[in-house]
C-alpha positions, 0 to 999 in steps of 0.5 A: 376929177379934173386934176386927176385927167391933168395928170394923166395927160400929161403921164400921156405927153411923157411917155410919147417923149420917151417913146420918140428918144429911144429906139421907138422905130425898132423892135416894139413887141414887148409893148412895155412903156419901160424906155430908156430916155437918151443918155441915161441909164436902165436897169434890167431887163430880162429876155429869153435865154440862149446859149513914087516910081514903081521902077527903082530910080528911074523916071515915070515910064520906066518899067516898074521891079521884075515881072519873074516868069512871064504869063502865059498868052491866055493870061497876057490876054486877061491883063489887056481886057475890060475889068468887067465886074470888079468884085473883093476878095480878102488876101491874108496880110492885106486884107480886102482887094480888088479884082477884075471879073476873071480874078485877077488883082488890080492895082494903083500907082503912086506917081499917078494924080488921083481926085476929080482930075486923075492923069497917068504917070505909067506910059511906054515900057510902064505900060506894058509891065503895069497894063491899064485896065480899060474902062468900058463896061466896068461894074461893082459887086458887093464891097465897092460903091459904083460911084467910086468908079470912073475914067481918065484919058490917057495919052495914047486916047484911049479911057482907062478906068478909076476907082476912087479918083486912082487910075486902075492897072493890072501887073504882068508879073502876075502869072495867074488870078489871084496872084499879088505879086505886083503888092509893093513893087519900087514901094510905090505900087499897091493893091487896090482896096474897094475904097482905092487905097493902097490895100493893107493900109489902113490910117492910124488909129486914135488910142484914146476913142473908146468907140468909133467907125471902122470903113468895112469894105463889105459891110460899110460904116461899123462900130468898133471898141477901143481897140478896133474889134467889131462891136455887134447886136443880138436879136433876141434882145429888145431895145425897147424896153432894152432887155438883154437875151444873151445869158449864162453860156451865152456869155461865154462868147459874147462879151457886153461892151463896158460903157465908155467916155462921151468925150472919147466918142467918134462917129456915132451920135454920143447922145444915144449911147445909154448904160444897162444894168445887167441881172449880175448888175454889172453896166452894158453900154448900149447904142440907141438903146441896143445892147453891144457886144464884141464876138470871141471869135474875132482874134484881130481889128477888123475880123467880122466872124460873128456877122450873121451868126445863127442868123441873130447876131449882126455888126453895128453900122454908125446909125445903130441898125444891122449892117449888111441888111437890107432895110435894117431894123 
């Protein structure tokens, strides 16, 4: 008798380390001590079904490449005001771009000194081409982070604003909001990104990692494969036990991530990625016990189309929840 109350003890002791190893603060409904331990392997689990200077050669203050058609006084007025709220929008060719509360694009110059002590390098006729965007009453919306913003002090006095450590302008050449016409101007001026890099450039990718972190600016930190495409989790799927609820048609446009290499990994806890065995038994990789999937629907790295489709289907952030959630589970 006592050897048998030994056993079970200790089957007890086992399955509370297992419970703690894999998923055990998410999804718990199926009640089932079917868990994956971290970094092994599961076989199937069946769910529901479902279907420089900016002006040419010249010096710092020199006014930067040609303004075209000059703006009209409404919109001289828009260039010379606070930002107010400063919001992301996307813009074919450069992806996501900062804007001040009227729309209007803001930029960054390169010759200027960025970090914890920035200073201006555009006074003078620069300044009236390339207007600094005053400080006073800036805030964020969602895609940038209210600790990236803040001020420097100009020569004339006056406080102009920062985001991530780069003084913030607009560009008179821009007649109307939403223009980007000052993208690339004397190759050293650039619109902003939520993060204050120059926008549409983005640091080059390692060809040899098989998953890694992608920076979304209106998502934060996601999962993407090894050829950058955004890497999701399904609802009706179960962490634990891991059971799979993407089946058949379902398959059509959701596509299970292939495990990959541990060493090829960057971002993510390498501990926590497991492999599923699915019925047609071939292996799914999974991140802390959620099964991955990339959307058919995205065509290019970075494209997140499949976020919050039929209000199941969600980006993975660096941590395994659901990005753009609340409190994710």
């Amino acid at each position: 008798m006592k050897k048998r109350q030994i056993a079970f003890a200790g089957a007890s002791v086992a399955m509370v380390l297992l419970t703690a190893a894999c998923g055990s603060s998410e999804d718990k409904s199926a009640g089932s001590a079917n868990v994956q331990p971290v970094g092994g392997t599961q076989t199937v689990g069946v769910g529901a079904t479902s279907g420089s200077s900016g002006y040419g050669t010249g010096g710092g203050n020199e006014a930067g490449g040609d303004a075209g058609d000059a703006a009209s006084a409404s919109g001289k007025d828009a260039l010379t005001g606070p930002a107010r709220q400063l919001s992301v929008r996307d813009v074919p060719k450069l992806g996501s771009v900062v804007t001040d509360s009227k729309g209007w694009t803001l930029y960054r110059f390169d010759k200027d000194t960025a970090g914890s002590s920035p200073k201006s390098a555009c006074d003078d006729a620069c300044a009236t081409k390339w207007p600094p965007v005053p400080a006073d009453g800036a805030t964020v919306s969602t895609g940038i982070q209210q600790r990236e913003l803040g001020s420097v002090t100009r020569t004339d006095g006056t406080e102009q604003l920062t985001l991530g450590g780069w003084p913030v302008y607009r560009y008179a050449g821009d007649t109307k909001a939403g223009d980007t016409k000052g993208h690339g101007v004397g190759g050293t001026w650039n619109a902003l990104a939520p993060d204050g890099k120059p926008a549409g450039k983005k640091a080059a990718r390692d060809d040899s990692l098989e998953l890694s972190v992608d920076d979304n600016a209106k998502l934060g930190k996601i999962v993407v494969d090894g050829q950058g495409m955004t890497v999701y989790r399904f609802d009706k799927d179960s962490a634990w036990p891991m059971k799979t609820g993407c089946l058949n048609a379902c398959l059509d446009t959701w596509k299970p991530v292939e495990p990959v290499d541990r060493t090829k990994v960057a971002g993510v806890d390498a501990k926590k990625l497991t492999t599923f065995t699915r019925p047609d038994g071939s292996k799914q990789l999974a991140f802390d016990c959620w099964l991955l999937y990339t959307f058919t629907g995205d065509t290019k790295p970075g494209d997140t189309n499949g976020q919050g489709k039929q209000g199941l289907w969600f980006a993975v952030t660096d941590k395994a929840k659901k990005a753009g959630v609340a409190a994710a589970k």
